[in-house]
KOLVEXRO-744631 format. One record per residue (C-alpha): residue number from 0; residue in one letter; x, y, z. Coordinates in Angstrom, 1 decimal. Layout:
NUM,A,X,Y,Z .
...
END
This chain:
0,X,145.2,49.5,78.4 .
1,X,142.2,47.2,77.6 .
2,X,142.5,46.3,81.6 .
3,X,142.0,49.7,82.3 .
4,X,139.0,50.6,79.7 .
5,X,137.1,47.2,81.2 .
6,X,137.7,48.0,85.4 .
7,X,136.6,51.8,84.5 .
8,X,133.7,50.3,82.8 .
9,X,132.9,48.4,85.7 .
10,X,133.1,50.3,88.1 .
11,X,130.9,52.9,85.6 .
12,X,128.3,49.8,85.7 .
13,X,128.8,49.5,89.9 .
14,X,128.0,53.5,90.5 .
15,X,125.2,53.1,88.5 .
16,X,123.9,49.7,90.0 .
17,X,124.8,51.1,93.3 .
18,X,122.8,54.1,93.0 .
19,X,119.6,52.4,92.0 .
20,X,120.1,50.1,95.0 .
21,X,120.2,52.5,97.8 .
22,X,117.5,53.8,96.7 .
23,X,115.3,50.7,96.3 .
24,X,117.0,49.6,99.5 .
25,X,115.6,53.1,101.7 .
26,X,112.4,52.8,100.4 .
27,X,111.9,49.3,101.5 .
28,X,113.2,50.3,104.6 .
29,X,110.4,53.3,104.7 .
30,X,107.6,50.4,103.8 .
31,X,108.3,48.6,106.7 .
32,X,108.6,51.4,109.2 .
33,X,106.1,53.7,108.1 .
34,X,102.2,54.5,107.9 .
35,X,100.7,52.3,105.3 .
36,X,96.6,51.9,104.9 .
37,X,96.6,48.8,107.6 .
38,X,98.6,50.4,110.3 .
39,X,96.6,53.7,109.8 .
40,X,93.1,51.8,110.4 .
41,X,93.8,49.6,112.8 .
42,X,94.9,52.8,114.7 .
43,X,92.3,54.8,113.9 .
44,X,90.0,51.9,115.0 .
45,X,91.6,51.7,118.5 .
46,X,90.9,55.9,118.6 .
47,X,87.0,55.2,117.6 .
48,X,86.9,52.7,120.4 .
49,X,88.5,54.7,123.0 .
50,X,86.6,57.7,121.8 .
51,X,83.1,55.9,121.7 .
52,X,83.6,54.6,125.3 .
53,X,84.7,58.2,126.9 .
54,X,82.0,59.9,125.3 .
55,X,78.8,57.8,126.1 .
56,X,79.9,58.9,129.8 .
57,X,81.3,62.2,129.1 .
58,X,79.2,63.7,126.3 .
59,X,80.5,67.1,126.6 .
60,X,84.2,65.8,125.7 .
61,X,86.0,66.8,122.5 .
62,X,88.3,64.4,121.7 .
63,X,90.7,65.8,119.7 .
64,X,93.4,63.2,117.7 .
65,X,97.3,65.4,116.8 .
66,X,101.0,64.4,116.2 .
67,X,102.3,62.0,113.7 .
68,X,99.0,59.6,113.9 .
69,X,97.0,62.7,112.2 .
70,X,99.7,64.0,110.0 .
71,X,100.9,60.6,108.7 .
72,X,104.3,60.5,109.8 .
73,X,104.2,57.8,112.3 .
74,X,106.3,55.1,113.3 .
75,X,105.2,51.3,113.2 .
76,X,105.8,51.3,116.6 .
77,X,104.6,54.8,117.7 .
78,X,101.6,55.6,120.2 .
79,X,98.8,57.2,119.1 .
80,X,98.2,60.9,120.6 .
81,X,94.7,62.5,121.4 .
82,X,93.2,65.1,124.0 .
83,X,90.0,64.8,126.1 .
84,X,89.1,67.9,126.6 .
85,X,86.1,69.0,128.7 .
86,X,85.6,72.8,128.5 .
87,X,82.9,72.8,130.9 .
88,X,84.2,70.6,133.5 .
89,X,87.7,71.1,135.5 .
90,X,91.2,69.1,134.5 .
91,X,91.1,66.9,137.3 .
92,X,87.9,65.5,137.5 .
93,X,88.3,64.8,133.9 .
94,X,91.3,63.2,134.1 .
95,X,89.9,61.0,136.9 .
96,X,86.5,60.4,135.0 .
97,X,88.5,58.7,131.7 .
98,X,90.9,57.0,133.8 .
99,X,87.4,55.2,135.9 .
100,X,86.5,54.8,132.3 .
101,X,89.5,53.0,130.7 .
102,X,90.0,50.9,133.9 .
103,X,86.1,49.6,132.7 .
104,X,87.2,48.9,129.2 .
105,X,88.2,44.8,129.1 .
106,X,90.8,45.0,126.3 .
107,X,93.1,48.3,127.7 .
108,X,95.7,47.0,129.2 .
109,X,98.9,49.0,131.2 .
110,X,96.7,51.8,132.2 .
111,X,99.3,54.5,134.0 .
112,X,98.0,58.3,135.3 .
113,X,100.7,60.6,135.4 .
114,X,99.5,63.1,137.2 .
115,X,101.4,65.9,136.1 .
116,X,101.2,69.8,135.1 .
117,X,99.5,68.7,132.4 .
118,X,98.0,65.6,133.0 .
119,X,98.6,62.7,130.8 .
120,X,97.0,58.8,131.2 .
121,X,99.2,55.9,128.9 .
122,X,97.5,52.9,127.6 .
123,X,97.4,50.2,125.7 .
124,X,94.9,48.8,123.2 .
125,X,95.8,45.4,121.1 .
126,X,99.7,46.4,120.9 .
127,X,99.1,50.0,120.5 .
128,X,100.1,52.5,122.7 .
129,X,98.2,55.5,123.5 .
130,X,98.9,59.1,125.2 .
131,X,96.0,60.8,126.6 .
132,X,96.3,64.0,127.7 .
133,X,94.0,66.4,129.6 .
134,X,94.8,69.9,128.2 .
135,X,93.6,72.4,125.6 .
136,X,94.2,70.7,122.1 .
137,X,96.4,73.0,120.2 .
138,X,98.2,69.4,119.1 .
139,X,96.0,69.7,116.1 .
140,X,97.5,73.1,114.5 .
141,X,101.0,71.3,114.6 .
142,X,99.5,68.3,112.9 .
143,X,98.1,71.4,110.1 .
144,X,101.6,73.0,109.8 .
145,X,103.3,69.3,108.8 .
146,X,100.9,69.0,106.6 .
147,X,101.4,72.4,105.2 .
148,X,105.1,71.7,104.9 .
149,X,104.6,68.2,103.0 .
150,X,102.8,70.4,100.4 .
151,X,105.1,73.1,100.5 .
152,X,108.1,70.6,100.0 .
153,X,106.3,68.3,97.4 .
154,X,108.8,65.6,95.9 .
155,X,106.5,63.0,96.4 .
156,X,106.2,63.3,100.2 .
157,X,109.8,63.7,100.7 .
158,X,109.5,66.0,104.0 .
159,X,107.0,62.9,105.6 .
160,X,109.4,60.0,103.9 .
161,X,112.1,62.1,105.4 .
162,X,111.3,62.9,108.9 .
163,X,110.0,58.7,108.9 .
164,X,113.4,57.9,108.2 .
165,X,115.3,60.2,110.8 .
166,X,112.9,59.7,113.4 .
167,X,113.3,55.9,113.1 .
168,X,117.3,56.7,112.6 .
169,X,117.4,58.7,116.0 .
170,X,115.1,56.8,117.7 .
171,X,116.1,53.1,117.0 .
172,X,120.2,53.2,116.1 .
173,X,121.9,56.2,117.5 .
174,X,118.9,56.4,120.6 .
175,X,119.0,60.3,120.2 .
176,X,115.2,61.0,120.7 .
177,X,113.3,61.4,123.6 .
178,X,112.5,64.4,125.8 .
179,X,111.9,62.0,128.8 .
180,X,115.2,61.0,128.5 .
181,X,116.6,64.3,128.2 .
182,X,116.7,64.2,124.2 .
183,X,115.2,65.8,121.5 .
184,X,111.7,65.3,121.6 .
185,X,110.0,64.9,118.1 .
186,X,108.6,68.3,117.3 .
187,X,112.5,69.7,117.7 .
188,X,113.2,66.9,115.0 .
189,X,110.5,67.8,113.0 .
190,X,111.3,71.6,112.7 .
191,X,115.1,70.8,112.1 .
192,X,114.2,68.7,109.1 .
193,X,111.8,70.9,107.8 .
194,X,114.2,73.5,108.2 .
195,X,117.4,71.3,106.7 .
196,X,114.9,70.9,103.7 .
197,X,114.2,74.6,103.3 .
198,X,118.0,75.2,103.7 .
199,X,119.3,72.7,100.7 .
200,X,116.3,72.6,98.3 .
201,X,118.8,70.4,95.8 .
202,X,117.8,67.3,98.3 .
203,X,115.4,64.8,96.4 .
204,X,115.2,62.0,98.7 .
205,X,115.1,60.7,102.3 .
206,X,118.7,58.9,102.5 .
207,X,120.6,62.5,101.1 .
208,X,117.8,64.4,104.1 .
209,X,119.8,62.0,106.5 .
210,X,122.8,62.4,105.4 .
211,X,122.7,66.4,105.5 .
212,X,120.9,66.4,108.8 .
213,X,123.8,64.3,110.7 .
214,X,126.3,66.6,109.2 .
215,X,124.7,70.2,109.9 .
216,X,123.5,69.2,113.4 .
217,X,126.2,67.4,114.3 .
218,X,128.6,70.1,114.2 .
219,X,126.2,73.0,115.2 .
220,X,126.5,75.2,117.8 .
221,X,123.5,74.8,119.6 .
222,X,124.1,76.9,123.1 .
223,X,124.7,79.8,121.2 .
224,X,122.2,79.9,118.1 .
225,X,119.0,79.1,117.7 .
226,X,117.4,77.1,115.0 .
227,X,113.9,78.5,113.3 .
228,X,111.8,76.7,110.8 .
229,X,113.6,79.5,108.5 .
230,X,117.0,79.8,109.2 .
231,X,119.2,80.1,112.3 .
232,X,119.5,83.5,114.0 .
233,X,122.6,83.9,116.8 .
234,X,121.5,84.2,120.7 .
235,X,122.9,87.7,120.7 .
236,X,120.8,88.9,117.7 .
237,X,117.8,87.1,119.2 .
238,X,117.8,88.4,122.1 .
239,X,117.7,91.9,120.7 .
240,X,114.5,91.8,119.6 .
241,X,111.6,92.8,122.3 .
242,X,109.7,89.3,121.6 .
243,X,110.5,85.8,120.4 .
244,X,108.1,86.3,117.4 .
245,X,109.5,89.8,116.3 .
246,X,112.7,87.5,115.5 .
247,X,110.7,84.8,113.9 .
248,X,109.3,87.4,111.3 .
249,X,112.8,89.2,110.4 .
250,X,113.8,85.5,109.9 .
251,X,110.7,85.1,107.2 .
252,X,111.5,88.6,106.0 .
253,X,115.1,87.4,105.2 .
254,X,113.9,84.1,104.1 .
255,X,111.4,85.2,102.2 .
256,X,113.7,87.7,100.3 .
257,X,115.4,84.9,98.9 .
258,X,112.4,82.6,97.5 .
259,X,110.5,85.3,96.7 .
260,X,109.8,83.7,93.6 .
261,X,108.5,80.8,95.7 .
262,X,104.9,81.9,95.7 .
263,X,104.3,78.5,97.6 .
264,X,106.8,79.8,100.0 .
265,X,105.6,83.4,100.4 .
266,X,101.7,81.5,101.3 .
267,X,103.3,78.9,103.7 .
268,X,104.7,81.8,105.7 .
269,X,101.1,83.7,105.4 .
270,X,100.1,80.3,106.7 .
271,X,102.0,79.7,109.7 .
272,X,101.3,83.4,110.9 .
273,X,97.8,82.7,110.7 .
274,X,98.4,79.4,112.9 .
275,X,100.7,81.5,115.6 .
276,X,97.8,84.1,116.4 .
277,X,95.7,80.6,117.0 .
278,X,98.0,78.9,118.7 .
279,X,98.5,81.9,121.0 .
280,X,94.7,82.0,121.3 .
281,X,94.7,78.6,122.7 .
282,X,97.2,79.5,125.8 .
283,X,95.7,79.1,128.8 .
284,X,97.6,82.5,129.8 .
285,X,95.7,84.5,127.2 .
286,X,92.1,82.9,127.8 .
287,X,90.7,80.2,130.5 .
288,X,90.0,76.9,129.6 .
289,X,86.5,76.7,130.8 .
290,X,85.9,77.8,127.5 .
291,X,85.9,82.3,125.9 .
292,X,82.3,82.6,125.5 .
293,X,81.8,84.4,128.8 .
294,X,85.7,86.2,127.9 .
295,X,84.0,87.5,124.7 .
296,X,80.9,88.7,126.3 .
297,X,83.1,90.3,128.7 .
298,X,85.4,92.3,125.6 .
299,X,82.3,93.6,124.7 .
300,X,81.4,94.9,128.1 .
301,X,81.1,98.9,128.4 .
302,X,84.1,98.9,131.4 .
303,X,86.3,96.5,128.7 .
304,X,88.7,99.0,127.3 .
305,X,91.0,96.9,124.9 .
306,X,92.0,96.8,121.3 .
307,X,89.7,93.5,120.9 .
308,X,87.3,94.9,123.1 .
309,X,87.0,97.6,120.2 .
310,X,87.1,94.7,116.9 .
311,X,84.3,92.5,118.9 .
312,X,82.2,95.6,119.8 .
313,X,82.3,97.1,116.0 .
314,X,81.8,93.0,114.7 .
315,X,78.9,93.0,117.1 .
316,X,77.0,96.1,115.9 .
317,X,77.5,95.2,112.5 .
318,X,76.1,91.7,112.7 .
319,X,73.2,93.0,115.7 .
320,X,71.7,95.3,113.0 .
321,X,72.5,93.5,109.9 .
322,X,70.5,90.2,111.6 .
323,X,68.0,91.8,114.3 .
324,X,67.7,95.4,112.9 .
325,X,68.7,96.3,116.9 .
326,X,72.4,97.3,118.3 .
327,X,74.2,94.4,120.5 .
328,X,72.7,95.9,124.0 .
329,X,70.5,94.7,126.3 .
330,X,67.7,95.0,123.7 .
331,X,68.6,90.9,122.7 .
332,X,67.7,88.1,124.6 .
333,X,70.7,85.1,125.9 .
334,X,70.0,83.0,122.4 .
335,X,70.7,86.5,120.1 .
336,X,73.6,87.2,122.0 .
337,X,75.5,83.9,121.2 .
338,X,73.8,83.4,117.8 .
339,X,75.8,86.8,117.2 .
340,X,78.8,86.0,119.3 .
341,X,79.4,83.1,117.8 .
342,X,79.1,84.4,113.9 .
343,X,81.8,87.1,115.3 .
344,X,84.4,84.2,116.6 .
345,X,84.0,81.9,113.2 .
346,X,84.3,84.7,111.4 .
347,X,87.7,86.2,113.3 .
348,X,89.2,83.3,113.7 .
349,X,89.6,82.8,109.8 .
350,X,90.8,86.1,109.5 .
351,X,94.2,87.8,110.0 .
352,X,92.9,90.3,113.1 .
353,X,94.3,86.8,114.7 .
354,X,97.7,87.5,114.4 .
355,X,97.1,91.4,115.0 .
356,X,95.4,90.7,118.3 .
357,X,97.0,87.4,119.7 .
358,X,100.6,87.6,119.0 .
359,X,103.6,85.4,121.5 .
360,X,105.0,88.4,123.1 .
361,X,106.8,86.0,126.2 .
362,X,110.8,85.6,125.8 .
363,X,112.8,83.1,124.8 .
364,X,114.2,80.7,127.5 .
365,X,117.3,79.6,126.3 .
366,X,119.1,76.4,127.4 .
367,X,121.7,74.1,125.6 .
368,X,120.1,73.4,122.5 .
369,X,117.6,76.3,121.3 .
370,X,115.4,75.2,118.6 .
371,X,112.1,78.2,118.4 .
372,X,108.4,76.5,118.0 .
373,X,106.9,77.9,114.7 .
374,X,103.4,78.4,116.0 .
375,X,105.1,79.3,119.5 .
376,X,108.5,81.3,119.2 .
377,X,109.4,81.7,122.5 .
378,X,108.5,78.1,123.2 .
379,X,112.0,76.5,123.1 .
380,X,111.8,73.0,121.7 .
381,X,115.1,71.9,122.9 .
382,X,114.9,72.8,126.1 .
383,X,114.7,69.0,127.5 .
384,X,118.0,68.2,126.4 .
385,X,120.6,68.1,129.0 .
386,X,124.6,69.3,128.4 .
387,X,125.7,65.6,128.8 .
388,X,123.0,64.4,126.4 .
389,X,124.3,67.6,123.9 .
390,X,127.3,65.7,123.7 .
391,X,126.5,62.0,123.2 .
392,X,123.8,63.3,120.6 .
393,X,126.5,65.2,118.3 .
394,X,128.9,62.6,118.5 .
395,X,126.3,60.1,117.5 .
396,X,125.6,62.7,114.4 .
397,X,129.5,62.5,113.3 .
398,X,129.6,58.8,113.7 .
399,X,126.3,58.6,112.0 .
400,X,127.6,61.0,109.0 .
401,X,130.7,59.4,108.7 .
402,X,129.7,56.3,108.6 .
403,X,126.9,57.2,105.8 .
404,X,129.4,59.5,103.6 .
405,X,131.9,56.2,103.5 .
406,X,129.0,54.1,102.5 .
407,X,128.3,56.5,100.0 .
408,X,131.8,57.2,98.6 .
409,X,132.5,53.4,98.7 .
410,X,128.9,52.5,96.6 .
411,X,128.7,55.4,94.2 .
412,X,132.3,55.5,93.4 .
413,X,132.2,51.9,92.4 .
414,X,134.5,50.7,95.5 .
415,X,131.6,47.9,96.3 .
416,X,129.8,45.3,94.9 .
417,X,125.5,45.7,94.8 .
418,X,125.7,43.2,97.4 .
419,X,128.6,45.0,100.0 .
420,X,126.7,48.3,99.4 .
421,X,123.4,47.0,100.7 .
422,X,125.3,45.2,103.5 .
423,X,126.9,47.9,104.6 .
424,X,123.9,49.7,104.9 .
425,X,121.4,47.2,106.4 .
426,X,123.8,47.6,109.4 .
427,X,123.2,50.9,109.9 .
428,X,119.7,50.1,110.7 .
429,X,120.4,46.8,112.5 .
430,X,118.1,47.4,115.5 .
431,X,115.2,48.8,113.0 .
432,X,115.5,45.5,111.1 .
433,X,115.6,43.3,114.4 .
434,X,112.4,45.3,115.3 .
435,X,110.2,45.1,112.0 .
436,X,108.6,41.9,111.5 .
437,X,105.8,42.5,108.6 .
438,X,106.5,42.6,104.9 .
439,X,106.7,45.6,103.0 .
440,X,103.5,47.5,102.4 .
441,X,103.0,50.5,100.4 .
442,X,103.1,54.1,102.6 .
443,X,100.4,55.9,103.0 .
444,X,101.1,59.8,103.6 .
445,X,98.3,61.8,102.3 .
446,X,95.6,63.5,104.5 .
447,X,93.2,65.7,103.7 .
448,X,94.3,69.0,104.3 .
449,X,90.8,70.9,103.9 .
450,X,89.4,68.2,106.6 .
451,X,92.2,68.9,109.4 .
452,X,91.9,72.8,108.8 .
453,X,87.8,72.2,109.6 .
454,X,89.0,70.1,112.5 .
455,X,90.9,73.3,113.7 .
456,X,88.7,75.7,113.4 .
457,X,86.4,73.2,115.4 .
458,X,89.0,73.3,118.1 .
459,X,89.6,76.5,118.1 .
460,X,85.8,77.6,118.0 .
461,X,85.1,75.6,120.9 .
462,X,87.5,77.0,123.2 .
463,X,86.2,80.7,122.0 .
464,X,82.7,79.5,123.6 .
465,X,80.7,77.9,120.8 .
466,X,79.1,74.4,121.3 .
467,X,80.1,71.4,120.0 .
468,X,81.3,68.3,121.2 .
469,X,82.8,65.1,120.3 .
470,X,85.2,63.6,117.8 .
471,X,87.6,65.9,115.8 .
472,X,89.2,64.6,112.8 .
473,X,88.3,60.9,112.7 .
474,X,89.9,60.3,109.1 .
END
């Protein structure tokens, strides 16, 4: 009997050694493979350089940093992502100009121009990769929404400490990211945690995130639902709604039904709707690149007949005779005219009419995994993943999950010495371990939300026509 007491108490002390281990043990792992202070600067030096260089020869540039490298989520290994964009000037010859520019640069090394649909030139900069592309920077709203989400989630950064973790899980031990490889690419990932998160709010760290991803995912029909940042929502029932953002909001509507206590919720969704109408505003479809000043001008043209052609006129008349005592008509020289003009587009771009007037109205594609862009619904996410690669991903997921659950079972049950339990998990991240060769440094994931949102507005306000030009968001 005595025998029994002591092995119970034992194994009492082992789930509660065990416990505290893991836990230590994952957030060591997160020190060495994600942003801390040092990795953050010395990336945000190489962007300066870069930056400095393209614009003392092409002073009209923006150069607009997005992705993980703005939001915080990085890798330790990951490139850093930023657009050149040159409203004034066509794609080409800017693409052409910064690649003659780079080339001139002593220390960037592995210069390669892919001259693609959208353009993009790879580099390298004291170890540090970098993606340059040559199209209009609506990166920067998706860097926004993550951060929006962090804040959403709280928990001490668990949606960032999170998505570290799978990202480095997918990318370095079951090699299940990459949309040039026919895999997920990272924005998929980063909606399906967010939305894994939103689904099991119980979840209060990274290693239970991973856990729950590699179980839903990996036994989720993909070809026939699609996964939202809100829920998942059937092919048949999402194709019977006219657009791909008509089924986004019944999603919020049903989502927000059941939080609606959640006041953080109910803003984040007011959020993201606000960001849609921009991000829509920003497609090349809706306005040209070469910038929307002349666009405007042209909605509030006599022949221009349209809804916005209506909002702009009425804006202009208000502001014409509220600042020049004059209606917005010939009466107002060039200057007056985009003094006006541009008070209208800072002024509607904060506001709602954004959403009312520039909504994603394009279908869905659908292809073998379906996974709906939150600022673009009818952009499909998962749409570079092959039918092979469908399979080799899920079955990597049950591995992964199974794998992880026996770990767990074994460690928290009392099964395992401290030692076994940490061995057992340092080999699920063998490669990640064999790849990290710094000490552990404390993460850095906070950003200045108010800062980005100025940076987008920038963006945004550039490409509706007002001047500016050079470095946006160089936190």
């Amino acid at each position: 009997m005595a025998e029994v007491v002591l092995d119970n108490e034992i194994r009492a002390a082992r789930q509660f050694q065990n416990a505290i281990a893991l836990t230590q043990r994952c957030d060591c792992l997160l020190q060495l493979i994600g942003p801390t202070s040092e990795n953050y600067k010395l990336r945000q030096d190489t962007f300066k350089l870069i930056s400095q260089q393209i614009l003392q020869r092409l002073p009209s540039a923006l150069l607009v940093p997005y992705g993980s490298f703005v939001s915080k989520c990085y890798l330790f290994n990951s490139d850093i992502d930023f657009c050149c964009w040159a409203p004034s000037q066509d794609v080409k010859e800017t693409f052409v100009a910064v690649q003659k520019i780079l080339q001139s640069i002593p220390d960037i090394q592995q210069i390669q121009p892919i001259d693609a649909e959208v353009p993009v030139i790879k580099c390298s900069y004291m170890g540090i990769g970098c993606d340059i592309s040559f199209s209009q920077p609506a990166g920067i709203l998706t860097a926004y929404m993550l951060e929006l989400l962090d804040q959403t989630i709280q928990k001490n950064h668990l949606y960032k400490r999170s998505l570290v973790l799978i990202q480095n899980y997918c990318l370095n031990e079951s090699h299940t990211l990459g949309s040039h490889n026919f895999m997920l690419s990272s924005y998929a990932l980063r909606t399906m945690v967010a939305f894994i998160l939103f689904q099991q709010p119980q979840i209060s760290s990274p290693l239970q995130t991973l856990v729950a991803f590699l179980d839903f995912f990996g036994n989720f029909d993909f070809e026939n639902n699609v996964v939202t940042l809100f829920g998942v929502m059937s092919q048949s029932q999402f194709q019977f709604f006219q657009s791909s953002q008509q089924a986004l909001s019944e999603l919020q509507k049903q989502f927000g039904e059941n939080v609606k206590q959640n006041l953080q919720i109910v803003k984040l969704i007011q959020q993201i709707n606000h960001l849609i109408g921009l991000r829509v505003s920003c497609d090349d479809k809706y306005l040209r690149q070469n910038g929307y000043f002349d666009v405007v001008l042209s909605l509030l043209d006599e022949d221009n007949k349209t809804d916005l052609h209506e909002f702009f006129k009425n804006q202009a008349t208000t502001v014409s005779e509220k600042q020049f005592g004059v209606k917005f008509d010939s009466q107002l020289d060039f200057a007056q005219q985009q003094e006006i003009t541009n008070n209208i587009v800072a002024k509607f771009i904060k506001s709602k009419d954004v959403l009312h007037y520039f909504k994603d109205e394009s279908s869905f594609s659908f292809k073998y995994v379906n996974v709906s862009d939150p600022l673009l619904p009818s952009n499909n996410l998962g749409k570079s993943v092959s039918k092979q690669n469908l399979n080799r991903m899920q079955r990597a997921m049950q591995m992964g999950c199974l794998q992880l659950q026996q770990l767990l079972h074994d460690g928290l049950y009392g099964d395992q010495t401290v030692v076994q339990c940490l061995a057992e998990f340092d080999t699920m991240f063998v490669n990640t371990l064999a790849l990290v060769s710094q000490s552990p440094k404390q993460n850095d994931f906070q950003v200045d939300d108010q800062e980005l949102y100025q940076a987008i507005l920038k963006v945004v306000s550039v490409g509706f026509g007002l001047k500016s030009k050079g470095v946006v968001w160089d936190k």
